[in-house]
C-alpha positions, 0 to 999 in steps of 0.5 A: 500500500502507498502509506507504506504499511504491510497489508494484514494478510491475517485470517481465522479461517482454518486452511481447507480440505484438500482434495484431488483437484486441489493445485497444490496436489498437481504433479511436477510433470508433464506426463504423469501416467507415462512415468506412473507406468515406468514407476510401476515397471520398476517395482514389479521388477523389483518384487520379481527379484525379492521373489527370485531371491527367496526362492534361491535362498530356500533351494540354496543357489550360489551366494553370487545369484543371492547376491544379485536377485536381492541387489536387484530387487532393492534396487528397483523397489527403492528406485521405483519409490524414489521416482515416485517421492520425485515425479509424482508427489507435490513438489511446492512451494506452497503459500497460503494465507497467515492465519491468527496464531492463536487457534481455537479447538476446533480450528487446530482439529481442523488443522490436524484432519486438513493434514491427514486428508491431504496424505490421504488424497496423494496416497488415494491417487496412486493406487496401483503404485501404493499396492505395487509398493505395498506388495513389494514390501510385503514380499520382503518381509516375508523373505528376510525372514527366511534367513532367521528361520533356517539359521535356526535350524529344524528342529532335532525330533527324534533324528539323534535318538535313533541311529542306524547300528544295529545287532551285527552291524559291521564296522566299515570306515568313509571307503566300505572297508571293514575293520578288522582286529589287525586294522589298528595298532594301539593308539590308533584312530578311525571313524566308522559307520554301520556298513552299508550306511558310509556313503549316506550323508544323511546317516553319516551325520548320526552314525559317524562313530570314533573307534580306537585302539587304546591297547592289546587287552580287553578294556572295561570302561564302567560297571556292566559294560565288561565285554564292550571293547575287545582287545582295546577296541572302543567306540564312541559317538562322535558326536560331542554332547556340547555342540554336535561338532565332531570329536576326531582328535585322539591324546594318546598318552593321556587317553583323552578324546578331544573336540576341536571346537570347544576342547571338550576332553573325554578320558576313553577308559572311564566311559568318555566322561568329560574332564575338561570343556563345556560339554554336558555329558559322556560319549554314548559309547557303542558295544562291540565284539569280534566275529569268528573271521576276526571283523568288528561288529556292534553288540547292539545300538547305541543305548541314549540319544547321541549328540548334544542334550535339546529340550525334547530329550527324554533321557540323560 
């Protein structure tokens, strides 16, 4: 004005709702539906590579296609999200006239539906984009929890409580060969399994058994176990009964059985009761006997679950 005072651009008229017509809602391009096209191609390739890699995540691929299908997927999922903050999102600036800083209720109520309805109508615009978008992270969220369920791991059932040696089984080391009472001499070590099972990969994981010759003489290790290991032939699970790591290192002077993971030792000649190291209990140890052709072969299975101890355990 010519006096030289600022025009009182001051209003109590609460802003209004915002609608899809509204100006200020307008997009910042020319051609918005043929870039809402390109930013949903983006997001069904990206959800198509989320998918891709779930999948080969579940049939174990190699690392370098996991690699790339999620790299993809987030690439274009976040390229197609960010095109559409861009493109298609008001961009201002915006000016509206100053109202009176002091609100009554219902004006700040007002206010506050104002801004709500206003997310709301640049979201209700884009449907297909929000539900591309939506489905894309809907499909992430359930694939990266794959990694936390498998690295978890099934559950053990009754997978260790049941092995495969039997009455009469034969002991055969990873080649098929059978062991026989000249095979070792005292002092050394061999992993067995029940004959027919080596080649198992499956079995092998419950039926990998350690066998030493600890001395020429039959060697009773606990009360009741008198005839377990003949001429110093004796078995146990190697499985250690921390962990489940393989327990295949042999001290021979002190007689111990070691686990290279976490240094359990297991004295052989006392039952592998653990002398040292954080596993829980004795090494399931595996009756043996010599047939008539000199051959080793099981007495009977394993009398306890083999392995770690897991809370559906029912036996010590």
């Amino acid at each position: 004005m010519s006096d030289g005072h600022h025009e009182d651009m001051t209003t109590d008229e609460p802003p209004p709702v915002a609608s899809i017509d509204d100006p200020h809602m307008r997009e910042a391009v020319g051609n918005p539906r043929r870039v809402e096209n390109a930013i949903a191609l983006n997001m069904v390739l990206g959800i198509a590579g989320v998918a891709v890699f779930g999948a080969a995540y579940v049939q174990n691929w190699k690392p370098w296609a996991l690699g790339v299908s999620l790299g993809l997927g987030l690439f274009f999922l976040g390229f197609g999200l960010s095109a559409w903050g861009k493109y298609l999102m008001p961009q201002g600036p915006f000016s509206e006239a100053r109202h009176a800083l002091h609100s009554a209720k219902a004006e700040r109520e007002a206010i506050s539906a104002a801004l709500v309805e206003r997310t709301g109508v640049v979201i209700r615009r884009r449907k297909m984009l929000g539900g591309l978008l939506g489905t894309g992270l809907g499909i992430f969220g359930i694939v990266a929890v794959f990694p936390l369920l498998r690295s978890l791991g099934p559950l053990p059932g009754l997978t260790l409580t049941k092995t495969n040696w039997r009455r009469g089984s034969l002991l055969v080391d990873a080649d098929g060969r059978a062991i026989h009472r000249d095979t070792l001499d005292p002092g050394g070590i061999v992993t067995v399994f029940p004959a027919g099972y080596e080649s198992d990969i499956q079995s092998q994981a419950v039926d990998q058994t350690v066998l030493v010759r600890a001395q020429t003489t039959d060697l009773v290790t606990e009360n009741g176990r008198g005839n377990w290991a003949p001429e110093g032939y004796v078995a146990y699970s190697k499985l250690c009964t921390h962990a489940g790591c393989p327990v295949g290192l042999y001290e021979r002077q002190l007689r111990l059985l070691v686990c290279p993971c976490h240094q359990s030792m297991f004295r052989i000649d006392d039952g592998a009761v653990p002398e040292f190291g954080p596993a829980p209990r004795p090494l399931p140890q595996l009756p043996l006997y010599i047939d008539s052709l000199g051959f080793l072969r099981a007495q009977a299975p394993y009398d306890q679950p083999v392995g770690p101890g897991y809370w559906e355990r029912t036996t010590t």
